[in-house]
C-alpha positions as CSV (number, residue, x, y, z in Angstrom):
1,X,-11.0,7.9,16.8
2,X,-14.0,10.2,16.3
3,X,-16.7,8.9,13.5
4,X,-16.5,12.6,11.8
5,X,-15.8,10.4,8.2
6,X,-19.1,10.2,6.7
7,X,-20.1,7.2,4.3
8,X,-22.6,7.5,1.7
9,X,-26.5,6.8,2.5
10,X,-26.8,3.4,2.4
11,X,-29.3,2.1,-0.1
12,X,-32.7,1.0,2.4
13,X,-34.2,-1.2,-0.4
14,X,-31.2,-3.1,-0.4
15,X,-30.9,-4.0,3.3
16,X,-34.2,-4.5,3.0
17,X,-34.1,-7.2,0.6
18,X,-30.9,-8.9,2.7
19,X,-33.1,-12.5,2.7
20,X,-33.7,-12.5,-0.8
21,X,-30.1,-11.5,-2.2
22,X,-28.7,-14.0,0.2
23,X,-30.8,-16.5,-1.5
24,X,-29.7,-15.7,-4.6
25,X,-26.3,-15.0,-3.9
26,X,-26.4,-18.3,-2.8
27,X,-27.5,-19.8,-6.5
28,X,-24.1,-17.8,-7.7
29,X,-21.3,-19.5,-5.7
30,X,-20.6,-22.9,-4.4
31,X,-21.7,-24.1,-0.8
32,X,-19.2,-22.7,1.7
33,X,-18.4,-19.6,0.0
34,X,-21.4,-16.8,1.2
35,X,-20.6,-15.6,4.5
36,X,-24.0,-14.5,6.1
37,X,-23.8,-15.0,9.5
38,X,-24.0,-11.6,11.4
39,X,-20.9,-12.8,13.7
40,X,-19.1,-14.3,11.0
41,X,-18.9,-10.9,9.3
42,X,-17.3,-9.0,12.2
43,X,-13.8,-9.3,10.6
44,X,-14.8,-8.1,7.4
45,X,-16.1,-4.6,9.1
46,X,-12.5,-3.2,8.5
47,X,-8.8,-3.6,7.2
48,X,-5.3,-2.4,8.5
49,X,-7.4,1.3,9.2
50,X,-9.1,0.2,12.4
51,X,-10.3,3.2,13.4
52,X,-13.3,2.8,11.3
53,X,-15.7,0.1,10.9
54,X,-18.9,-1.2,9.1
55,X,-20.4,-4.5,9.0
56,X,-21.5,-6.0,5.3
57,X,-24.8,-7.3,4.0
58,X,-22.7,-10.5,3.1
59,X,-19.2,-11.6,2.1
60,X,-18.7,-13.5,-1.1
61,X,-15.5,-15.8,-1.3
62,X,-15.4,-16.8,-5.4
63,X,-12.8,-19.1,-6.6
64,X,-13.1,-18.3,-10.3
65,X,-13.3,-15.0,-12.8
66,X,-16.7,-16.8,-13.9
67,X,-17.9,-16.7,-10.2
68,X,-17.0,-13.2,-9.8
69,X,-18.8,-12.1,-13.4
70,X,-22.2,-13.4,-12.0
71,X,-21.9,-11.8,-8.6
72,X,-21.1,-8.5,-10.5
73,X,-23.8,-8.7,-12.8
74,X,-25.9,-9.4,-10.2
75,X,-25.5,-6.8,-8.5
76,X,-25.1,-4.4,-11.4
77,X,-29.1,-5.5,-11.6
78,X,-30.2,-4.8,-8.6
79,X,-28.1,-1.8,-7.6
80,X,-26.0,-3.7,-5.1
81,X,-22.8,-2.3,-3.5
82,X,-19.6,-3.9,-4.1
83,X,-16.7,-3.3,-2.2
84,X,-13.2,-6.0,-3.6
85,X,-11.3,-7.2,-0.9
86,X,-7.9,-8.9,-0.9
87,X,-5.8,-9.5,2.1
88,X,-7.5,-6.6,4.2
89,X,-4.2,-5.1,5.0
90,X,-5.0,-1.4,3.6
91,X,-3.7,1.2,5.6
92,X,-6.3,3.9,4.4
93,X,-9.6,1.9,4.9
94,X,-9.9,0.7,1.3
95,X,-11.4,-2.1,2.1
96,X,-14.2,-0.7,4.7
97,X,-17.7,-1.6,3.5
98,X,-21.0,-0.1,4.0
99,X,-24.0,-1.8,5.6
100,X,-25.6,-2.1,2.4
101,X,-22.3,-3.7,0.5
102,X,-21.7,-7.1,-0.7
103,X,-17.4,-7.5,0.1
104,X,-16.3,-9.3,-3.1
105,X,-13.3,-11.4,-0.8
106,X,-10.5,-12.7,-3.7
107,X,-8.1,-14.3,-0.8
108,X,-9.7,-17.5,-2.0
109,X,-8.3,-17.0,-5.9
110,X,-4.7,-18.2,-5.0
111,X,-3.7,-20.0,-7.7
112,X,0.0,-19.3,-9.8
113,X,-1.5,-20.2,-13.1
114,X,1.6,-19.3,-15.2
115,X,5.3,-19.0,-15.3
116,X,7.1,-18.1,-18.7
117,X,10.9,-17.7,-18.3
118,X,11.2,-17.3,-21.6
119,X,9.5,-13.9,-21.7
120,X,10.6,-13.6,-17.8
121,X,6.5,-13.3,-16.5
122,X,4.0,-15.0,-14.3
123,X,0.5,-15.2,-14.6
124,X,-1.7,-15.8,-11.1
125,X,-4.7,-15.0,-9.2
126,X,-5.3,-11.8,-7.7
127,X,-5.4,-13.8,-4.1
128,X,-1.9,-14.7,-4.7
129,X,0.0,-13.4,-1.9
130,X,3.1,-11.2,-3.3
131,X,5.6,-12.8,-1.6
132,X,4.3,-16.1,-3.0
133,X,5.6,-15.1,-6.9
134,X,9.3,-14.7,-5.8
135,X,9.2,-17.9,-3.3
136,X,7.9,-20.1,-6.5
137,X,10.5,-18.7,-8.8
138,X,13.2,-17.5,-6.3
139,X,14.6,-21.5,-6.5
140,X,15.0,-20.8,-10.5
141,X,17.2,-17.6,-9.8
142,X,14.3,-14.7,-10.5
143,X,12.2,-12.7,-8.0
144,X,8.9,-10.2,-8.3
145,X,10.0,-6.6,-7.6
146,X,7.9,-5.1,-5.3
147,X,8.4,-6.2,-1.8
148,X,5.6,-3.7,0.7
149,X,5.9,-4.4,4.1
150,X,3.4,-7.0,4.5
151,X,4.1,-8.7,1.6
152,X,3.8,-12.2,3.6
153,X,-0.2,-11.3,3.8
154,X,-1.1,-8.3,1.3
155,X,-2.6,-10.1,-2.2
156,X,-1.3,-9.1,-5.5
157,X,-5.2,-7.7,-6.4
158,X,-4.8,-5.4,-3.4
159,X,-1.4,-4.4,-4.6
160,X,-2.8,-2.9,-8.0
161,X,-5.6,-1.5,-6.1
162,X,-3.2,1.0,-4.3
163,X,-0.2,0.8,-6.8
164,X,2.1,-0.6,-4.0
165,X,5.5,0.0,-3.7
166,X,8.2,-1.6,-1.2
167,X,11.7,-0.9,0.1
168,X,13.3,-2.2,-3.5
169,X,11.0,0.5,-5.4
170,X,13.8,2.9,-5.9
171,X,15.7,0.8,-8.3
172,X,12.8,-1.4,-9.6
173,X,9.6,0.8,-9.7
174,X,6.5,-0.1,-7.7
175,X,3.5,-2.0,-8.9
176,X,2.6,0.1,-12.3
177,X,6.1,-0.6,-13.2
178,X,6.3,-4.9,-13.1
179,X,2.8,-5.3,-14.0
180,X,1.8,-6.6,-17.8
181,X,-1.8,-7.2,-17.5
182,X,-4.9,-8.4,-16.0
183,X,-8.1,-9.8,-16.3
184,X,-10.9,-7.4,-15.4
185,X,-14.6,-8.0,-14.6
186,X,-16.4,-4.8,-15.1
187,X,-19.5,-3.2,-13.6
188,X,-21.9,-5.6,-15.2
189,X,-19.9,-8.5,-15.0
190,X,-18.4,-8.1,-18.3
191,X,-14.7,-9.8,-18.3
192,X,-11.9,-8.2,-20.3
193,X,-8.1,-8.7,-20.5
194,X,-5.7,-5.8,-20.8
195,X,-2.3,-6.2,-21.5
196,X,-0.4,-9.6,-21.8
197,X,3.2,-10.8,-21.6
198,X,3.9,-8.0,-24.0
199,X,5.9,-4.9,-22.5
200,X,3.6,-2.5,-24.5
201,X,0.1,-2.5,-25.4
202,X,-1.5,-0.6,-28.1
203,X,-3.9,1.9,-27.6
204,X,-5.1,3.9,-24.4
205,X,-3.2,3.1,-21.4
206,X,-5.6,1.4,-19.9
207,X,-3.7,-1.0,-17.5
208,X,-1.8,2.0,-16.4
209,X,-5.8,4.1,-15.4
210,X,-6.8,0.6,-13.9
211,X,-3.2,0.1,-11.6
212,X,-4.0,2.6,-8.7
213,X,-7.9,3.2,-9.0
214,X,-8.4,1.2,-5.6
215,X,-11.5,-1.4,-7.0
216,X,-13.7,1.5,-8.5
217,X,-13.2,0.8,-12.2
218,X,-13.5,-2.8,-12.2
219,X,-12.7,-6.0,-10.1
220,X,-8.9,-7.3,-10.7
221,X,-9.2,-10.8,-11.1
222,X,-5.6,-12.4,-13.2
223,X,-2.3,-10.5,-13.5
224,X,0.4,-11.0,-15.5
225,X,3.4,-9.7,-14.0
226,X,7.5,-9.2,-15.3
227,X,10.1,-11.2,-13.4
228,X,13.5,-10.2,-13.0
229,X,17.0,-12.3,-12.5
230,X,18.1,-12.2,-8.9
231,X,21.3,-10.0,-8.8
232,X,24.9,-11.0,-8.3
233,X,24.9,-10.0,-5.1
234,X,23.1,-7.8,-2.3
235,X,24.5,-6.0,0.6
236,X,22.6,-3.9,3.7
237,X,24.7,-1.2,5.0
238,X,23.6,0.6,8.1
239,X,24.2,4.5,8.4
240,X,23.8,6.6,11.6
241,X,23.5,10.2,11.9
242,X,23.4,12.7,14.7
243,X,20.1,14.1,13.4
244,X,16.8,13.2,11.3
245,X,18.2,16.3,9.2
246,X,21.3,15.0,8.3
247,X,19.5,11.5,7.3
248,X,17.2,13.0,4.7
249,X,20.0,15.7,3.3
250,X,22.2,13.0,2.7
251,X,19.3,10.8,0.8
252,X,19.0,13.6,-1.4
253,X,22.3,14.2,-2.2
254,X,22.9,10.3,-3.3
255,X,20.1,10.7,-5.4
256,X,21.2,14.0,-6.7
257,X,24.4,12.2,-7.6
258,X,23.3,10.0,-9.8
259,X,23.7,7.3,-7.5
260,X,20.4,4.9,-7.5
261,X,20.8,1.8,-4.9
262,X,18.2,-0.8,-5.1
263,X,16.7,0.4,-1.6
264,X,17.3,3.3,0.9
265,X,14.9,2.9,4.2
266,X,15.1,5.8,7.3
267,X,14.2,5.5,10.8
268,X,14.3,8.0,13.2
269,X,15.3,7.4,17.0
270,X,11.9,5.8,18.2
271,X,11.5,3.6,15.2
272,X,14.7,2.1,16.0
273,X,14.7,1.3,19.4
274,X,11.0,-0.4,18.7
275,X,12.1,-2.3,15.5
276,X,15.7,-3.0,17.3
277,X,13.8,-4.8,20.7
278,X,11.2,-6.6,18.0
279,X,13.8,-7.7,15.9
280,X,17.3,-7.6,17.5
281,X,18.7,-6.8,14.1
282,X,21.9,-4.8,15.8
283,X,20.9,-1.4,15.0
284,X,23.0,1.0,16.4
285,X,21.2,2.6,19.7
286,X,22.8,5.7,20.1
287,X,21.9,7.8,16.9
288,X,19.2,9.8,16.1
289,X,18.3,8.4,12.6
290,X,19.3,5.6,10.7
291,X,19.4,5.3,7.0
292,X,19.9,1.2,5.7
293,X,21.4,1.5,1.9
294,X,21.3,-1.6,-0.2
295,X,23.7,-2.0,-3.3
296,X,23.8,-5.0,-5.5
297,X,25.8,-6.2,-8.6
298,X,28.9,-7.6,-8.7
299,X,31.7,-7.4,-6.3
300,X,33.6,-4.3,-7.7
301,X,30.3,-2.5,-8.6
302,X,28.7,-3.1,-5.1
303,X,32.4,-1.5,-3.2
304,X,32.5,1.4,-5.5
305,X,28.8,2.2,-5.2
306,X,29.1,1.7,-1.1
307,X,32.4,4.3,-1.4
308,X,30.6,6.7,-3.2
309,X,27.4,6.9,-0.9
310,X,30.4,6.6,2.5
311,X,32.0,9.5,1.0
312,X,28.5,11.6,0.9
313,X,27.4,10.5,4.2
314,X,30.4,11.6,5.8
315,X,29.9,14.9,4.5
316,X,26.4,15.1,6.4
317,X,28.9,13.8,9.6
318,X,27.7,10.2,9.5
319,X,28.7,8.6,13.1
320,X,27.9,5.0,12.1
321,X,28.6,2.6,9.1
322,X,27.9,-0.6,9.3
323,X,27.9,-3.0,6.7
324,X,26.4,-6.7,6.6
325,X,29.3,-9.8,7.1
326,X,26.3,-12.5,6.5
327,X,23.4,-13.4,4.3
328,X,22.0,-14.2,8.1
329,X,22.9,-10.6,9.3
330,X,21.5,-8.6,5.6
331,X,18.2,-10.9,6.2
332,X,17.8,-9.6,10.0
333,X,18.5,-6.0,9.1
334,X,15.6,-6.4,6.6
335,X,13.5,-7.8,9.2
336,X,13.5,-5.4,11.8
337,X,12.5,-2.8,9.0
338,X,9.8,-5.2,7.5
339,X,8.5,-5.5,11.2
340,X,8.4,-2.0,11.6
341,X,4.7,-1.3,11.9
342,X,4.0,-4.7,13.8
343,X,6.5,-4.1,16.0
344,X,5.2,-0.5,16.6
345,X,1.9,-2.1,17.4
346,X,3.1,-4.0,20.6
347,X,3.6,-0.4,22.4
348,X,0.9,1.7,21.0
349,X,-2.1,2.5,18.4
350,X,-0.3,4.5,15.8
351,X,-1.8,5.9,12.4
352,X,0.4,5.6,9.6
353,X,0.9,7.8,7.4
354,X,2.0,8.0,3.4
355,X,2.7,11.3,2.3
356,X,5.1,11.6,-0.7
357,X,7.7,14.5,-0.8
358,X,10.5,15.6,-2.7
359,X,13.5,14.4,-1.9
360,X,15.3,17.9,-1.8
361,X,12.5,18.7,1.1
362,X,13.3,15.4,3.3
363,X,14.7,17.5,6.0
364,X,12.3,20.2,5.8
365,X,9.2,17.9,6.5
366,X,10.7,15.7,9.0
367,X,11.8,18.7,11.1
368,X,8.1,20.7,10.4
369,X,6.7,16.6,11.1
370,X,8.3,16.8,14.6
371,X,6.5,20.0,15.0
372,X,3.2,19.3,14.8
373,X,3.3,15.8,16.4
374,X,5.0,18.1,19.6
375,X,2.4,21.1,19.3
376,X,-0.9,18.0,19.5
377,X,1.2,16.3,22.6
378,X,1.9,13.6,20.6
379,X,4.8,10.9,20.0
380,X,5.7,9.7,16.1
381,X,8.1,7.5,15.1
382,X,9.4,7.7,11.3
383,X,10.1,4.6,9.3
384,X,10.3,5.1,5.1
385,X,11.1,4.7,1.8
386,X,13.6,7.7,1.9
387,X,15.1,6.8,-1.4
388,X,11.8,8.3,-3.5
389,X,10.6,10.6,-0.7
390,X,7.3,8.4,0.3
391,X,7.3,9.2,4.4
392,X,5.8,6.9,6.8
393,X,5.3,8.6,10.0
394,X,3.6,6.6,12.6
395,X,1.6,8.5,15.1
396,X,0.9,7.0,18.2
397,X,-1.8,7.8,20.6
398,X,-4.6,5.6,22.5
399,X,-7.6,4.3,20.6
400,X,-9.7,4.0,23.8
401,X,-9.0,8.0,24.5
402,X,-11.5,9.7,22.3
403,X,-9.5,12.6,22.6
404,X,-6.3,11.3,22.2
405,X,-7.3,10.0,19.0
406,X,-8.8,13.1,17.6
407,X,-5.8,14.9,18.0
408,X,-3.8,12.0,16.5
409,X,-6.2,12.6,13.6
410,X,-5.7,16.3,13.1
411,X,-2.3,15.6,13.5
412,X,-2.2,13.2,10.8
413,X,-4.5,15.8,8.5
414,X,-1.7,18.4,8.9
415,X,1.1,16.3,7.7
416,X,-0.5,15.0,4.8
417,X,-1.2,19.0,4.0
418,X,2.4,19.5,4.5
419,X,3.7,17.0,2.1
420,X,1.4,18.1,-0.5
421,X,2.3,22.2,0.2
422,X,5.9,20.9,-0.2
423,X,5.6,19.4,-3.6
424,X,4.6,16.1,-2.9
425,X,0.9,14.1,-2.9
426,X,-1.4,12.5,-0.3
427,X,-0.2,9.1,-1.0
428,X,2.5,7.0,-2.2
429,X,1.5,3.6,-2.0
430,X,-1.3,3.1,0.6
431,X,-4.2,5.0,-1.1
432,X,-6.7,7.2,-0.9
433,X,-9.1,5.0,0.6
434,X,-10.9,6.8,3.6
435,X,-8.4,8.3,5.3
436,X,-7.6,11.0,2.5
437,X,-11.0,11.7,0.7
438,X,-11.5,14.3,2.3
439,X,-8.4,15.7,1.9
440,X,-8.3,15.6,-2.5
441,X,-9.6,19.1,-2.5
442,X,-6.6,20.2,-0.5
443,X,-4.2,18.6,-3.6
444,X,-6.7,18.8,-6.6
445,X,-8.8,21.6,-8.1
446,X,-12.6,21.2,-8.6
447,X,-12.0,20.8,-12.2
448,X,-9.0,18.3,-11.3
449,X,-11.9,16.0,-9.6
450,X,-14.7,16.6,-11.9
451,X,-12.6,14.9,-14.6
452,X,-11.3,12.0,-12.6
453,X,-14.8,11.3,-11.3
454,X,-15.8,11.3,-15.0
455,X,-13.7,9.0,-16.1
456,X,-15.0,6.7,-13.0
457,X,-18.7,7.5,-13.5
458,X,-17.5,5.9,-17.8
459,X,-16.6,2.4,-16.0
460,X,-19.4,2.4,-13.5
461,X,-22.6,4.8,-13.7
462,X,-24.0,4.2,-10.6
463,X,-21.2,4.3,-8.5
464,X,-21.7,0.8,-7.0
465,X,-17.8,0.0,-6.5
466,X,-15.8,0.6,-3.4
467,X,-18.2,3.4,-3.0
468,X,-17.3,6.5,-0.5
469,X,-13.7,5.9,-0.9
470,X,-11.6,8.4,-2.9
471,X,-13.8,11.0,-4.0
472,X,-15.3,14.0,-1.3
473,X,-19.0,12.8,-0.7
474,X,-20.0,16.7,-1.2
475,X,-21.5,16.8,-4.6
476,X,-22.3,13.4,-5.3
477,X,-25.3,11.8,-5.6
């Protein structure tokens, strides 16, 4: 891919002090915990966006909220970049630094500090991977909610950093929605808790500004989060259509009934013969799209659920239905579509997407999504989170083509433009990062920005967190 994504300047008193701030960095954190070698910091020049890449000044592993408050005031002093880093799995370069930028790593902080049953919450460290939480409570009958993709790797700090969602988001809300509170270090290493085990919290809503703003208000360092009871039951059923258009017209229809499953995922043709050969999950092979629909409750509530959603589907002439016999055969069908981009990256470089659309407009975008990817000479596979309308399309094309990639790019630019011209927004659950700055302008007014950055530039003045992501560089300093 083409370097046409600027970054800010970088800051040439800084790199040229890189001795000295390793030396005192150095005073900050235990031994073992400053990576400085140049080599050593190759794989913290990039996250899941690979297109891009910078190498750091240094990389700072803390184990404590303590540790962090010194590095931050630190480099509050001395005007040092800081960019938070959790798993590194962002999908839209939120986690790129700058050559002048110290990456603030968290994987290290990977403690469970707290579970309460009694007020159904856990407490943990923002390194705490967010499949850990439902495997340490899963054995007691509850579960964390949100379930993205790569869950097994992505960090519950890098979760409210992008406001992540997951297949089970439908029913039980992404991130913003399960989250209680956290322990923030600000700018100047100030540390502050918002929130608690409480549902609501007086005053401004200032968990809700912090969930989402992708390490640029402050460095995430505790969350309390809500658990939930594991339902009576859970049931996968696989649906297969004749057409992508059919797929997303019947999504909308179940939703426009009133009918809210706990999960419903699409895949279009390509996505399911690559998730199908990774996986071997038994997805039907000779359909054009394929929706899976996941109802839970008890017996009787799951079987009339499942008969209303059959009778819909067979109104949008649904050739396949296919329901799980096993607790093996539910957990394989989620596997495939969990696997879904790894599996896409054993045949191809791909760019995902994360536009969000309305669901009444499914059908519309998909066909237009087709369009484009045909008109660049491209192939995309869609894999998604149908049931709230937050598209996935996966665009693949050849990293080592320059060309190739800049029309995977473009491509890429003009979906996202899409989804927003069709009601939706640039993101559902990945970010902004780097990958979209550039588009805000196409989705917000000047005025729309101006106040957003204001409210950044009240947290941090000089702009030292995450900085180039979010915001178009054009105007700032």
């Amino acid at each position: 891919m083409s370097e046409a994504i600027a970054f800010l300047p970088v800051r040439a008193g800084v790199l040229s002090r890189r001795a000295e701030i390793l030396g005192d960095l150095r005073e900050l954190v235990p031994a073992g915990r400053l990576v400085e070698d140049l080599n050593a910091l190759v794989p913290f020049e990039t996250d899941g966006f690979i297109a891009y890449r910078r190498r750091p000044l240094a990389v700072v592993l803390p184990e404590t909220t303590a540790q962090v408050a010194a590095v931050m005031k630190y480099c509050h002093r001395y005007g040092i970049p800081v960019v938070p880093r959790g798993a590194g799995t962002s999908l839209s370069g939120g986690a790129i630094p700058q050559e002048d930028a110290v990456v603030l790593g968290l994987s290290a902080m990977s403690r469970i500090l707290d579970v309460d049953y009694a007020n159904r919450t856990a407490t943990v460290q923002a390194g705490v991977t967010n499949l850990a939480i439902s495997e340490a409570v899963g054995g007691d009958g509850y579960f964390y909610a949100p379930d993205p993709s790569s869950q097994l790797a992505c960090t519950i700090g890098g979760n409210i950093a992008m406001n992540s969602g997951g297949a089970h988001c439908l029913k039980y809300g992404v991130t913003t929605n399960n989250l209680l509170g956290v322990k923030l270090v600000l700018v100047d290493g100030t540390v502050v808790d918002i929130g608690g085990k409480h549902l609501d919290a007086e005053g401004y809503d200032l968990l809700g500004l912090v969930c989402g703003s992708e390490g640029q208000l402050g460095i995430v360092t505790e969350a309390t989060v809500r658990l939930l009871a594991k339902p009576e039951g859970a049931r996968p059923v696989l649906f297969g259509f004749d057409s992508a258009e059919a797929a997303g017209s019947c999504v909308a229809d179940v939703i426009g009934a009133g009918i809210i499953p706990v999960a419903i995922e699409f895949m279009d043709k390509p996505a399911i013969e690559i998730c199908e050969a990774f996986a071997h999950a038994g997805y039907p092979l000779d359909v054009e799209a394929l929706l899976i629909v996941e109802v839970e409750g008890s017996e009787a509530e799951m079987e009339a659920m499942l008969a209303a959603i059959v009778e819909i589907a067979r109104r949008h002439g649904v050739k396949t239905v296919r329901e799980s016999q096993s607790p093996t055969e539910a957990a394989l069908i989620w596997k495939g579509r969990k696997s879904a981009f790894g599996a896409t990256g054993r045949i191809a470089d791909y760019i995902c997407m994360d536009g969000t659309v309305p669901l009444s407009q499914l059908a519309y975008v998909l066909k237009k999504t087709a369009e484009i990817t045909d008109r660049y000479g491209l192939r995309v596979a869609n894999v998604f989170h149908a049931g709230d309308g937050n598209m996935h399309p996966l665009i693949l094309y050849n990293i080592n083509d320059p060309e190739d990639a800049a029309r995977a790019e473009a491509a890429g630019m003009e979906i996202l433009k899409l989804c927003v011209d069709a009601g939706g927004c640039l993101t559902g659950e990945h970010g902004v990062g780097i990958e979209k700055r550039d588009l805000m302008l196409h989705q917000f007014s000047e005025v729309d920005l101006a106040q957003q950055m204001a409210v950044r530039s009240a947290f941090d003045a000089d702009w030292i967190l995450n900085p180039s992501k979010v915001f178009p560089l054009e105007g700032r300093a």
